[in-house]
MIKOL-600625 format. One record per residue (C-alpha): residue number from 1; x, y, z; residue in three letters. Coordinates in Angstrom, 3 decimals, padded with zeros to 6 digits. Each point is the difference from the previous one (the first is absolute). Layout:
<pts>
{pt NUM {X Y Z} 'ALA'}
...
</pts>
This chain:
<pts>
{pt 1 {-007.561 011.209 -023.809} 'UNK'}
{pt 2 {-003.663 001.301 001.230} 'UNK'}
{pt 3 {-000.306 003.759 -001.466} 'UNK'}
{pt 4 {-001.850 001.106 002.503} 'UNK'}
{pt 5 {000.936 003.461 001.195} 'UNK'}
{pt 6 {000.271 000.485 003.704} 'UNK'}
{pt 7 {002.451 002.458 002.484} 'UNK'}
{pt 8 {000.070 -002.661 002.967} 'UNK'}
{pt 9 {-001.796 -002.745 001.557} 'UNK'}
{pt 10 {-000.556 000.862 003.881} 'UNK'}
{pt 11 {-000.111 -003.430 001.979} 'UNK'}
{pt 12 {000.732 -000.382 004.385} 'UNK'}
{pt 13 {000.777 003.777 000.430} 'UNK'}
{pt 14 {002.887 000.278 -002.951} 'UNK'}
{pt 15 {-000.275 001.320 -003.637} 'UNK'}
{pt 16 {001.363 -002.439 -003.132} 'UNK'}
{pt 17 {000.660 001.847 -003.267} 'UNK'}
{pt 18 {-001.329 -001.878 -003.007} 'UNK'}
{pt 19 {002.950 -001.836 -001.461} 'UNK'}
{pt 20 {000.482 000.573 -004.044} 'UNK'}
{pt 21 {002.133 -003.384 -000.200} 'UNK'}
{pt 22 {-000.723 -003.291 001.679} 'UNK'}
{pt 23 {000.589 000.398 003.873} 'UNK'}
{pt 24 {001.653 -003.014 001.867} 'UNK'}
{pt 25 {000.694 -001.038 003.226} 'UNK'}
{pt 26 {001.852 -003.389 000.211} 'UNK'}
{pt 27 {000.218 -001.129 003.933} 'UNK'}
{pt 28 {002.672 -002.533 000.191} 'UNK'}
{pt 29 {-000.579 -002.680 002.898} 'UNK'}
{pt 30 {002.476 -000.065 002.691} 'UNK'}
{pt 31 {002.584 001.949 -002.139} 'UNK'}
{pt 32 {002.805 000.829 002.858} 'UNK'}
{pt 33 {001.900 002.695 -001.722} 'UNK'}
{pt 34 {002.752 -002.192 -000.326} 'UNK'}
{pt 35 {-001.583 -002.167 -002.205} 'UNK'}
{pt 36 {000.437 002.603 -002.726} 'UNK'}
{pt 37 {003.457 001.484 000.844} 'UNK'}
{pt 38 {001.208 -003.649 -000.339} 'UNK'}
{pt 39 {-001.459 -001.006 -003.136} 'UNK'}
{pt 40 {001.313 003.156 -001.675} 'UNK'}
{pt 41 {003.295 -000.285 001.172} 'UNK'}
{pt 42 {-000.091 -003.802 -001.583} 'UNK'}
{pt 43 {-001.001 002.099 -002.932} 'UNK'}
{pt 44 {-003.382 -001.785 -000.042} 'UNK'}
{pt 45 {-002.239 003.385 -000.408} 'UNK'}
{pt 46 {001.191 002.265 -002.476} 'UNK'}
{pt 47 {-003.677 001.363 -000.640} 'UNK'}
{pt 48 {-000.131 000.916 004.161} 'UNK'}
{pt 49 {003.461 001.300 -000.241} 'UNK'}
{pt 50 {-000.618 002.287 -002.864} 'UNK'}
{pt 51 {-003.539 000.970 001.720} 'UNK'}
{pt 52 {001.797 000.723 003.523} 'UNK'}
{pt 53 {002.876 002.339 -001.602} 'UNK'}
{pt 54 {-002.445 001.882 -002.495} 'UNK'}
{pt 55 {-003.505 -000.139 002.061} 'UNK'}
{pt 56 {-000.368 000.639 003.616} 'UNK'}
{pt 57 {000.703 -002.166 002.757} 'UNK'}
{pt 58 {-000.720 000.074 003.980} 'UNK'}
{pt 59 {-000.882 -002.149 002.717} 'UNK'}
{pt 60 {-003.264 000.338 001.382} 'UNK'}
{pt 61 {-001.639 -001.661 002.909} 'UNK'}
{pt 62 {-002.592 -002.808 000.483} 'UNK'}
{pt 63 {-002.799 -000.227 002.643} 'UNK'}
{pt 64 {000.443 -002.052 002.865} 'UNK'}
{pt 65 {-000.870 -002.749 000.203} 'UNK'}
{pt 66 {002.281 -000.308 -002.748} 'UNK'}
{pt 67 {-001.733 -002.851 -001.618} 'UNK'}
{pt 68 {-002.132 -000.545 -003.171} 'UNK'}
{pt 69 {-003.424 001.044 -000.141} 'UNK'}
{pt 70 {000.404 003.043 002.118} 'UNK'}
{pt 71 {002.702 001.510 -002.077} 'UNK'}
{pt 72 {-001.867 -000.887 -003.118} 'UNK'}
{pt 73 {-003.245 001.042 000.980} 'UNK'}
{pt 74 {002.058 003.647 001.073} 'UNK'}
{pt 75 {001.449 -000.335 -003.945} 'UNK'}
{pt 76 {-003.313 000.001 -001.075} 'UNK'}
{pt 77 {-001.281 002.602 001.853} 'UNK'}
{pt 78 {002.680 002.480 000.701} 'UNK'}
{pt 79 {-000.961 -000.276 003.386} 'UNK'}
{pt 80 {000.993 -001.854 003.564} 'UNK'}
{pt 81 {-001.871 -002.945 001.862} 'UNK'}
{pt 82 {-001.587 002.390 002.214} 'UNK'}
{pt 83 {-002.087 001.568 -003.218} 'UNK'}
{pt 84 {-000.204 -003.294 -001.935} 'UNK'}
{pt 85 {-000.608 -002.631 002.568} 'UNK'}
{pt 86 {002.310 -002.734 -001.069} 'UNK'}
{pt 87 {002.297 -000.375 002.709} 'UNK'}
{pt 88 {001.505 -003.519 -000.785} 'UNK'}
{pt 89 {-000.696 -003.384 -001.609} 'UNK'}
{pt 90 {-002.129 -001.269 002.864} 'UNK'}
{pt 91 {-001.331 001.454 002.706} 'UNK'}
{pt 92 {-002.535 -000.625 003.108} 'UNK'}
{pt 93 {-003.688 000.617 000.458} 'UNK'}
{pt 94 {-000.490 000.527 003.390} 'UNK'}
{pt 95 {-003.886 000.716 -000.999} 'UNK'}
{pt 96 {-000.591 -003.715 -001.353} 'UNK'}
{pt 97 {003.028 -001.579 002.430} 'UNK'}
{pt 98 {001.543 -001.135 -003.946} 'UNK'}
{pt 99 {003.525 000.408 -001.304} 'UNK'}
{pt 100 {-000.726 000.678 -003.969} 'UNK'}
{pt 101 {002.034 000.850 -003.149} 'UNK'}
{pt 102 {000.181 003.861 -000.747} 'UNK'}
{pt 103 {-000.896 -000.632 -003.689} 'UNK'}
{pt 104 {-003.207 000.771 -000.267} 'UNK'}
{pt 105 {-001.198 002.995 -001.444} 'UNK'}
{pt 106 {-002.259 000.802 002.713} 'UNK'}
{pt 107 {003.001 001.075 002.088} 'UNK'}
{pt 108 {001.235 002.574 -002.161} 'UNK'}
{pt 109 {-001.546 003.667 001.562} 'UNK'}
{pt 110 {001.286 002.168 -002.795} 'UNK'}
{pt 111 {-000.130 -000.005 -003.812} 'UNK'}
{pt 112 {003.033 -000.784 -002.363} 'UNK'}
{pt 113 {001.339 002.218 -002.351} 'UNK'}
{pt 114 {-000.588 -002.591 -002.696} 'UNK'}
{pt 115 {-004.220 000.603 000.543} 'UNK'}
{pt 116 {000.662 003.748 000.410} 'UNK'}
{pt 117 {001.805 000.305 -003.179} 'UNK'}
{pt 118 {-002.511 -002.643 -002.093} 'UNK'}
{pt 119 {-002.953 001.780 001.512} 'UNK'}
{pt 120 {001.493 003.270 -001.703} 'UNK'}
{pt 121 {000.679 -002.041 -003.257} 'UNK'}
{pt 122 {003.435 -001.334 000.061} 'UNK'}
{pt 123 {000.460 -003.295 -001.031} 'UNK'}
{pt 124 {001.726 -001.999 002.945} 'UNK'}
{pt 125 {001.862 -003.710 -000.184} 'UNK'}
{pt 126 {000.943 -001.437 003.550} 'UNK'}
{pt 127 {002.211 -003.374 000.015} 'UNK'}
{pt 128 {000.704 -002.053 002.908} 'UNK'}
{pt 129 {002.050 -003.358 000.576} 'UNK'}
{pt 130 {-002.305 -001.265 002.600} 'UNK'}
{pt 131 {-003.360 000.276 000.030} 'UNK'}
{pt 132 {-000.516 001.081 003.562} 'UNK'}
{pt 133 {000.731 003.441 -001.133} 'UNK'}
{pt 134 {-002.210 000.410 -003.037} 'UNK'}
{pt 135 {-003.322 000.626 001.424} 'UNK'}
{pt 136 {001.380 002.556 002.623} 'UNK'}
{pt 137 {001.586 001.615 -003.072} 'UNK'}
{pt 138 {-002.529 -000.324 -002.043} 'UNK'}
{pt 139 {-003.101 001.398 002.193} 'UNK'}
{pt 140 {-002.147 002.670 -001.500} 'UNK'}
{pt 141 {001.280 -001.257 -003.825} 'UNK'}
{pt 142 {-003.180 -000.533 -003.003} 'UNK'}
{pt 143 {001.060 -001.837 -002.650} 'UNK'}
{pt 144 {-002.568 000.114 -002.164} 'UNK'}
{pt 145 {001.370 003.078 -001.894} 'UNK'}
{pt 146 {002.946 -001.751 -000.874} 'UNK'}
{pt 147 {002.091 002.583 001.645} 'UNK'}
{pt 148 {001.215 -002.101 003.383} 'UNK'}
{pt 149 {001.558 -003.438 000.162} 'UNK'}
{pt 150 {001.694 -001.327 003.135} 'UNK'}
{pt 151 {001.214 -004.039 000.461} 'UNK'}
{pt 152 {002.412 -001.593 001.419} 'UNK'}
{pt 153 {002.407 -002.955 -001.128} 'UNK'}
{pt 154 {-000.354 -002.217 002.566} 'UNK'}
{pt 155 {-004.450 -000.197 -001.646} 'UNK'}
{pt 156 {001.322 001.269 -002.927} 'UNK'}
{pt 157 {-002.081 -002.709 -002.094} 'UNK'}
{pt 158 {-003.235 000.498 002.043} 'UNK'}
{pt 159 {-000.070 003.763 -001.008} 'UNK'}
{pt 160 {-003.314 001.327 -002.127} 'UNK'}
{pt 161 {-001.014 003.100 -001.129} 'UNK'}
{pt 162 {-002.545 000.610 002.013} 'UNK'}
{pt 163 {001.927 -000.545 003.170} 'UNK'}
{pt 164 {003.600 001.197 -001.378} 'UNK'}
{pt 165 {-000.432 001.961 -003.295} 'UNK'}
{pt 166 {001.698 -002.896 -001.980} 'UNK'}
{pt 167 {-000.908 -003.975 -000.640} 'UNK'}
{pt 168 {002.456 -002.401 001.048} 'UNK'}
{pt 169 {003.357 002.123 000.302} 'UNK'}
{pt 170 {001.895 -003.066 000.063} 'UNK'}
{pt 171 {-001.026 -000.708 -003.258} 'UNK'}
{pt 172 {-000.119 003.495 -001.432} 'UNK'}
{pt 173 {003.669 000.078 001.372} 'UNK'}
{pt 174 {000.971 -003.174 -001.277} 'UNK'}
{pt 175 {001.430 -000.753 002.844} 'UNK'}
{pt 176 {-001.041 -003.232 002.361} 'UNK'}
{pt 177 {-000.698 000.739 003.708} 'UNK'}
{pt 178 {002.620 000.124 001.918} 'UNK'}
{pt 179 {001.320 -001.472 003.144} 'UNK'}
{pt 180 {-001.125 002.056 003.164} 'UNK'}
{pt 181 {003.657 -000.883 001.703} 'UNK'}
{pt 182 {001.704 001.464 -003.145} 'UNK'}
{pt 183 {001.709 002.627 -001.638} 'UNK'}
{pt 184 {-002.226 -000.478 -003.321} 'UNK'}
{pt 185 {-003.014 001.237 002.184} 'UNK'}
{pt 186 {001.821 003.504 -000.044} 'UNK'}
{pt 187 {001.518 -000.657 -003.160} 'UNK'}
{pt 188 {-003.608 -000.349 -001.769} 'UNK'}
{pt 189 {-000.838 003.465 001.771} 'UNK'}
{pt 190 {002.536 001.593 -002.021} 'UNK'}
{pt 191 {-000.884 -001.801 -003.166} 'UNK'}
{pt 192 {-004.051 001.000 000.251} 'UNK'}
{pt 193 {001.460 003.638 000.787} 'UNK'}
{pt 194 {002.379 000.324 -003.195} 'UNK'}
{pt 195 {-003.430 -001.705 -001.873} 'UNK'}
{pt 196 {-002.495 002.204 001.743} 'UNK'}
{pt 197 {002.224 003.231 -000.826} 'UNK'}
{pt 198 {000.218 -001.017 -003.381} 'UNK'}
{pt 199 {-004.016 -000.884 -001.013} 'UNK'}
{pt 200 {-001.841 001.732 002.648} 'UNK'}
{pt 201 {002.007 002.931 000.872} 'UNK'}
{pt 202 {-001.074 001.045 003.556} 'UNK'}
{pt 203 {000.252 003.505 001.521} 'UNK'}
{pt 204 {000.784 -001.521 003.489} 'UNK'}
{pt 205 {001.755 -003.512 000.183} 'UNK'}
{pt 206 {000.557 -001.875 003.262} 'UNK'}
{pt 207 {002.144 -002.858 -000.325} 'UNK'}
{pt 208 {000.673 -001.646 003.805} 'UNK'}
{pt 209 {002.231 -003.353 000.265} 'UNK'}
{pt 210 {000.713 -002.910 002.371} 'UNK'}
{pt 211 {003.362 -000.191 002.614} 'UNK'}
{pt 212 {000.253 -003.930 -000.501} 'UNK'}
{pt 213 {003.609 000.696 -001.299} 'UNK'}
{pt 214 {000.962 002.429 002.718} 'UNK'}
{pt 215 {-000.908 -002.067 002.620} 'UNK'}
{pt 216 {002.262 -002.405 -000.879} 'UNK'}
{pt 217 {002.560 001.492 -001.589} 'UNK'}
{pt 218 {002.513 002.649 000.987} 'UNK'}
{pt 219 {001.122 002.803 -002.217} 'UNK'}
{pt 220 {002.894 -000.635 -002.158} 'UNK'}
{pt 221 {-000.781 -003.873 000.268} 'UNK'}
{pt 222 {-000.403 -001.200 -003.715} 'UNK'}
{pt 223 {-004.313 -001.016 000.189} 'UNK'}
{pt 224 {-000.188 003.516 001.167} 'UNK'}
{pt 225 {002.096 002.082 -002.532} 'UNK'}
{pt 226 {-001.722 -002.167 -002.914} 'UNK'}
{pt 227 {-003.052 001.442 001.692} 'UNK'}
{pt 228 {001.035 003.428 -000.579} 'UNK'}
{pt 229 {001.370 -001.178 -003.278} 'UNK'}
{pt 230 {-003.655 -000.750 -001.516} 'UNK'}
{pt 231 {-001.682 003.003 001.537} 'UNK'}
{pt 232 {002.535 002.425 -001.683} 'UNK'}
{pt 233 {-000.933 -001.201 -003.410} 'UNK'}
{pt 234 {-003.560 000.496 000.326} 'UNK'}
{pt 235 {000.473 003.594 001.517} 'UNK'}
{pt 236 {002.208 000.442 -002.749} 'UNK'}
{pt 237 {-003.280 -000.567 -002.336} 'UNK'}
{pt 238 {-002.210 002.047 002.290} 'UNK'}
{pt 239 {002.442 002.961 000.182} 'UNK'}
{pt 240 {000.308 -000.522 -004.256} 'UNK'}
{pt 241 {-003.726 000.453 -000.074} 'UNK'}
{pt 242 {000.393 003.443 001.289} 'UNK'}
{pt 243 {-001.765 -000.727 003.187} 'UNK'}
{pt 244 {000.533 001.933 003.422} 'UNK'}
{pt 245 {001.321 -002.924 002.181} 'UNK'}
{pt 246 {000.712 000.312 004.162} 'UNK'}
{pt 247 {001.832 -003.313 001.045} 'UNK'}
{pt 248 {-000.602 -000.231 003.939} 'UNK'}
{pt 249 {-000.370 -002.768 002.411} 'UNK'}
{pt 250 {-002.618 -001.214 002.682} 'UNK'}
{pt 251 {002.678 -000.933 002.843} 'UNK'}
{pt 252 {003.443 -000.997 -000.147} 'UNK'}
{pt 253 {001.238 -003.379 001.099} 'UNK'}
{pt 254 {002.814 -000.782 002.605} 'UNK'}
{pt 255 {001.283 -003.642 001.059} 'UNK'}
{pt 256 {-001.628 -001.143 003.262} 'UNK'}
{pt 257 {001.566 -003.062 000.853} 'UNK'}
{pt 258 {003.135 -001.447 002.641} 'UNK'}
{pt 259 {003.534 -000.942 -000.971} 'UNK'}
{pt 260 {-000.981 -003.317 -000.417} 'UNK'}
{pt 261 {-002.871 001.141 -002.504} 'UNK'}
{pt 262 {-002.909 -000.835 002.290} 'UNK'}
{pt 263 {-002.677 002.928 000.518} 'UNK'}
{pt 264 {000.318 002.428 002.726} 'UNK'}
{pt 265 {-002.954 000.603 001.614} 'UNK'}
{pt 266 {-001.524 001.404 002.620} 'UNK'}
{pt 267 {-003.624 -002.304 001.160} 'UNK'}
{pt 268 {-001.844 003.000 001.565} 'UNK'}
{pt 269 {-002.850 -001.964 000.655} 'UNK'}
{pt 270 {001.907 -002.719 002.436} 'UNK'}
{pt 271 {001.268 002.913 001.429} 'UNK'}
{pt 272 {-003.973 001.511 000.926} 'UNK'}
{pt 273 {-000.676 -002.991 000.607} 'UNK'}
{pt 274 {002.222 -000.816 002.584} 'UNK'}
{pt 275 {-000.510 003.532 001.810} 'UNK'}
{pt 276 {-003.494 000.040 -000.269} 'UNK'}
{pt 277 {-001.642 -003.154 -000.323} 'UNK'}
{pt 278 {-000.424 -002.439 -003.257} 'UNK'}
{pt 279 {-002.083 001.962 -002.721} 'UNK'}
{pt 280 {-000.410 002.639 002.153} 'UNK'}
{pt 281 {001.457 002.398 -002.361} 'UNK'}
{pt 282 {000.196 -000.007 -004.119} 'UNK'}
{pt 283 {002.534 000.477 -002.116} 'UNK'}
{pt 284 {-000.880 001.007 -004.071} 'UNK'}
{pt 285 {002.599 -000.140 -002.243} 'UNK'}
{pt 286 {-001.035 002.055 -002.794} 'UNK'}
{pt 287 {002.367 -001.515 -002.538} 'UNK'}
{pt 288 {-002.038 -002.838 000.265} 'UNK'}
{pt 289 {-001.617 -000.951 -003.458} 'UNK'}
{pt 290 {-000.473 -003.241 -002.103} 'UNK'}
{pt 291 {003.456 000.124 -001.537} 'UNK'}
{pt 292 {001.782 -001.145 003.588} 'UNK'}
{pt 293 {002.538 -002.385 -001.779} 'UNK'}
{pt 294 {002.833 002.593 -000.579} 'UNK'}
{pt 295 {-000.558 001.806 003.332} 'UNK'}
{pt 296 {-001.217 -002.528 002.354} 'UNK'}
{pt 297 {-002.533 002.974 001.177} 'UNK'}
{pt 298 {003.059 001.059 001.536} 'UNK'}
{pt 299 {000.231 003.789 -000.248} 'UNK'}
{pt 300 {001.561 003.488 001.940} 'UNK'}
{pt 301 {-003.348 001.740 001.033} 'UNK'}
{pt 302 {-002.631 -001.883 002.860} 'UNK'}
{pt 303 {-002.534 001.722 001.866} 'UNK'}
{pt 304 {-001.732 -001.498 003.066} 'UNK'}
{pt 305 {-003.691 000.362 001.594} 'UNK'}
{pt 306 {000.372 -000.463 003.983} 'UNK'}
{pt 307 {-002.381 -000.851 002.374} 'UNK'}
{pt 308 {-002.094 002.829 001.139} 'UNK'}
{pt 309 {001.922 -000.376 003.567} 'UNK'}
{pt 310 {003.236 -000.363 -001.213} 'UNK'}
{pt 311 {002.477 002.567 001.164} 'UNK'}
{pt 312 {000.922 001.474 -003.447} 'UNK'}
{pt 313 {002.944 001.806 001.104} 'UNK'}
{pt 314 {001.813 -002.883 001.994} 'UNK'}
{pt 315 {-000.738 -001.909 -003.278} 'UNK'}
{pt 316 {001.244 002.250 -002.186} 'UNK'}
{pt 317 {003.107 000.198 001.931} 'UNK'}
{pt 318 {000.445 -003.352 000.434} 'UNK'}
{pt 319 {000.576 -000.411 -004.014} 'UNK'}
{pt 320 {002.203 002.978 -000.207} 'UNK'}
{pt 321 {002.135 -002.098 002.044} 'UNK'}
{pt 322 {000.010 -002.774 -002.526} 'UNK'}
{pt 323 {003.023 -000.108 -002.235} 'UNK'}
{pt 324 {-001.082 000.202 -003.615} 'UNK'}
{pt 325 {-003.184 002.212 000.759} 'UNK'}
{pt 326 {001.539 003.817 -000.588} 'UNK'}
{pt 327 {-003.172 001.410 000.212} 'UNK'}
{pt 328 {-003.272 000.026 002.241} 'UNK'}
{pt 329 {-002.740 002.456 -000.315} 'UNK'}
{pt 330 {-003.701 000.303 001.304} 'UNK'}
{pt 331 {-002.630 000.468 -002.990} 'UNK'}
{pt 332 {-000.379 003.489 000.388} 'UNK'}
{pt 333 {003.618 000.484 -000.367} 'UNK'}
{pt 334 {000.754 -002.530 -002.496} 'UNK'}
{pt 335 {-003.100 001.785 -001.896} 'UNK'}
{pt 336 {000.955 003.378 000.045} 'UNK'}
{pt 337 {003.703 -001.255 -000.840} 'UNK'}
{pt 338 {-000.714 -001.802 -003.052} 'UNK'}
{pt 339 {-003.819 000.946 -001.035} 'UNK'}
{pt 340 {-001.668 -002.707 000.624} 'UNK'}
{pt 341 {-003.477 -000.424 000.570} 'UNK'}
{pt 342 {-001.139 -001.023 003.765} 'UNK'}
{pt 343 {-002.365 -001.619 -000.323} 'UNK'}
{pt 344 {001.692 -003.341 -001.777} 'UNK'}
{pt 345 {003.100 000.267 002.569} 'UNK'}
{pt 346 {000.670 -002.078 002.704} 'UNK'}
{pt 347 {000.909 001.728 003.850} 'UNK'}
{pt 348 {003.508 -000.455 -001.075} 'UNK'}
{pt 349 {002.228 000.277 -002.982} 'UNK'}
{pt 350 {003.801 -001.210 000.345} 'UNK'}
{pt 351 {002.500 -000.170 -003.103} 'UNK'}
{pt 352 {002.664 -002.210 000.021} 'UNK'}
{pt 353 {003.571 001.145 -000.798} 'UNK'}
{pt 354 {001.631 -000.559 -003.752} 'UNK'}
{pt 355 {001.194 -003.797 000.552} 'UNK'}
{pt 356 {-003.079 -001.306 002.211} 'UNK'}
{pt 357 {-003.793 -000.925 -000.537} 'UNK'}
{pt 358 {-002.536 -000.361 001.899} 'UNK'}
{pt 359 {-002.190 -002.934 000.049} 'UNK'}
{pt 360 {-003.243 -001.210 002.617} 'UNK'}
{pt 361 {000.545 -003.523 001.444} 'UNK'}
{pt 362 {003.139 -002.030 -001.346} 'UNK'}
{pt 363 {-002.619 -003.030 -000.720} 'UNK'}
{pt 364 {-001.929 002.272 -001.992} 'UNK'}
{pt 365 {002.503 000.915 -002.619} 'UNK'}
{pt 366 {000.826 -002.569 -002.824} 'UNK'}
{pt 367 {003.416 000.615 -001.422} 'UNK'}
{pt 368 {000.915 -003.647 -001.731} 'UNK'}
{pt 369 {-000.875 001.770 -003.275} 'UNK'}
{pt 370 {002.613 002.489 000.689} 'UNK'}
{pt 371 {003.084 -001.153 -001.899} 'UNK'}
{pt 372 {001.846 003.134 -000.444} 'UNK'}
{pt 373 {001.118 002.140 003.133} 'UNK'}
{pt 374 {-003.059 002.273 000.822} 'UNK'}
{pt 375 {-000.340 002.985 -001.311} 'UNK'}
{pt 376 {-002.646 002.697 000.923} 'UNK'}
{pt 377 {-001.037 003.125 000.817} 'UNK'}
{pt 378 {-003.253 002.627 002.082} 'UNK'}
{pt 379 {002.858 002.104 002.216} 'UNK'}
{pt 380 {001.922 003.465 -000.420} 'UNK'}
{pt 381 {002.614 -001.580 -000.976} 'UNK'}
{pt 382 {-001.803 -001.189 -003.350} 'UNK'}
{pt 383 {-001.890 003.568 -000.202} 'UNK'}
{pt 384 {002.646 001.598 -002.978} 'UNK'}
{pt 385 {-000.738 -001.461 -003.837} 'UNK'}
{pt 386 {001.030 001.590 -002.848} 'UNK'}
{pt 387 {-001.604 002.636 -001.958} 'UNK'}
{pt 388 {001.279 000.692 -003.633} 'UNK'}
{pt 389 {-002.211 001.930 -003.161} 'UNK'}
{pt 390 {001.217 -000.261 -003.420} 'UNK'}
{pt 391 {-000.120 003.757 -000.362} 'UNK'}
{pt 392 {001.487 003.219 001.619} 'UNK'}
{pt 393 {-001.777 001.386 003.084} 'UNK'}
{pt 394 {001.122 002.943 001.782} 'UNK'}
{pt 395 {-002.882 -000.082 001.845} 'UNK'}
{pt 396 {000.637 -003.333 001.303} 'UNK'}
{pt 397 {003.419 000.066 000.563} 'UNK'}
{pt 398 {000.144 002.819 002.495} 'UNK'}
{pt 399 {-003.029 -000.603 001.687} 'UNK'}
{pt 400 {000.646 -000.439 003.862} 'UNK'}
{pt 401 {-001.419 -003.519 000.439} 'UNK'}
{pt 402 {-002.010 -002.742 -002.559} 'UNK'}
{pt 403 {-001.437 -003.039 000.916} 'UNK'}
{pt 404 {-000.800 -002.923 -002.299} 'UNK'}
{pt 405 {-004.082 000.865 000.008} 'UNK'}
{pt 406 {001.803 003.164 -002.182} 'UNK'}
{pt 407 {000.100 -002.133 -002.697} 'UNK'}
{pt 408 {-002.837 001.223 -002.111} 'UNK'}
{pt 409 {-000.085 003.641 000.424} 'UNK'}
{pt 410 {003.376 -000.109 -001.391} 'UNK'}
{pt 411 {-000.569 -002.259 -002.583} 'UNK'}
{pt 412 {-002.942 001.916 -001.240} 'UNK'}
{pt 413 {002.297 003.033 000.529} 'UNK'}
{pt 414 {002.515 -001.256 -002.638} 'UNK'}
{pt 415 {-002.604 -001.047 -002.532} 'UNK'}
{pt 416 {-000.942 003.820 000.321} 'UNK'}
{pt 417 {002.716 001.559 -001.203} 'UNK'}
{pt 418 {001.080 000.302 -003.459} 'UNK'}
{pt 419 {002.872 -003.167 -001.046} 'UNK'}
{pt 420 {003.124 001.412 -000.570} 'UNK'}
</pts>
């Protein structure tokens, strides 16, 4: 533990005290509350049941769209899209006419508290499953003084210290790379964060996994409870260590398919197409990312760029009509609604109701690699995760509304306080 004495670190607008034990925030992938209440009723979890009846637990809030790098990127800095930038997977340059992956660090418009706590001295360790998260995470991070490292699992054996803090963690784990479809890419997160705890002993410790297993799996259905099963024994080693420790999730995860098991989705791009012309229109689907095999790109959140003479309002109500599409809003309302920034939204933004996707053209989407009913998640309806800290908060449990970017301040709010 660094020694350094500080009062609080001040990052986007909001005040962190300096933790005095190890602060963690773990951001389970996809983990529909569910997931939990049905592995500890199977009596799978008794490290999160003991945490949930003697710590503090809510349920907080993701952003919208309720998918993966947004809500991490929020995580990481306590604050929404609209501050940060990140406001999906993938998104659309209207400026170079290019559809591109949000995972560059160039995108990201604010700092994280990871650099605003190493630049005051902390010691900071950030692990991801895939790598399309780490150099987001990871912006504004020196390792040179030995007091960052940040890797993934899915490059965990292409890591060095000059780009990660640590040589090979694959190696230094003892553990071989694993699969990217697979629960041992989470799994190995967990494992380097037990490790990490143990020999390095970060102030602030981000550990972020994949939703490969919840978006094939229901809750309660054995792949998922064994799951839960392996996660509670490493937080059981984490909350040993004496380590503050928030458990919250990204999104949660809700089935999207027919009776018959087939997908349910809405194409909104045949639709613009056939009201307004072929291409005329674009549809982004900012779930979009290079891990498509689980999802299909198939997702609850699209937004649209129209034609400069298309009549936006007829549109718009034209897909509220659609059955599966609860929700249509123009980009200044779907801005101002869920703090997003306007200038990487499309005219439109519709959300698709719990059971539906939404997709572009049907010839577009490849879904022979789907062999489970899908699975997925970017509406309201996916918006509540839990949020559980292995420690008493009064603070936290009467405050009027939380949101999953909370994460932090409360974690380094626990590691504050005396243990006890």
């Amino acid at each position: 533990m660094n020694q350094i004495s500080k009062i609080t670190v001040s990052v986007n607008r909001r005040s962190y005290p300096w933790p005095q034990v190890p602060a963690i925030a773990i951001c389970l992938d996809g983990c529909e509350p569910d997931y939990l209440d049905a592995a500890i009723d199977a009596g799978l979890m008794p490290t999160l049941k003991r945490i949930r009846k003697n710590g503090t637990e809510r349920t907080a809030l993701s952003v919208i769209p309720s998918f993966t790098n947004p809500n991490n990127l929020s995580i990481a800095t306590g604050r929404p899209p609209a501050i940060h930038g990140i406001c999906g997977n993938y998104l659309y340059e209207p400026q170079t006419g290019k559809e591109v992956m949000m995972n560059d660090p160039r995108f990201l418009r604010a700092p994280t508290i990871f650099k605003a706590f190493h630049d005051a001295g902390a010691k900071v360790a950030v692990v991801t499953a895939k790598d399309k998260l780490r150099a987001l995470l990871g912006k504004g991070l020196t390792f040179s003084e030995g007091r960052a490292i940040c890797f993934s699992s899915e490059k965990s054996d292409q890591t060095t210290k000059q780009e990660n803090g640590l040589d090979n963690a694959s190696s230094w784990l003892g553990r071989p790379v694993p699969e990217v479809y697979s629960a041992d890419l989470s799994e190995f997160v967990f494992a380097a964060g037990v490790k990490l705890l143990k020999e390095f002993r970060p102030d602030i410790m981000y550990l972020t996994t994949t939703d490969y297993v919840q978006h094939k799996y229901a809750p309660g259905v054995p792949e998922a409870n064994s799951f839960y099963e392996m996660f509670d024994k490493y937080l059981a080693e984490l909350d040993a260590m004496g380590a503050a420790v928030v458990v919250t999730a990204d999104h949660g995860m809700k089935p999207k398919h027919k009776a018959d098991g087939t997908p349910d989705v809405v194409y909104v791009q045949d639709l613009l197409d056939e009201w307004l012309g072929k291409d005329k229109a674009r549809v982004i689907l900012p779930i979009t990312d290079p891990y498509v095999v689980h999802h299909g790109a198939l997702g609850s959140f699209a937004t649209a760029y129209l034609p400069e003479d298309a009549d936006r309002e007829d549109i718009m109500a034209r897909l509220s009509e659609i059955d599966g599409i609860d929700l249509v809003l123009s980009r200044p309302e779907a801005c101002v609604r869920f703090e997003l920034p306007d200038d990487r939204i499309g005219d439109v933004v519709m959300i698709s109701s719990e059971n539906k996707t939404l997709g572009t053209s049907e010839h577009r989407h490849d879904l022979a690699a789907l062999n489970e009913p899908l699975r997925s998640h970017g509406g309201l309806t996916e918006q509540r995760v839990p949020f559980i800290v292995n420690r008493k908060l009064p603070e936290l449990q009467s405050a009027a509304s939380l949101r999953n970017f909370d994460a932090f301040y409360y974690a380094v709010v626990a590691a504050a306080q005396p243990v006890g």
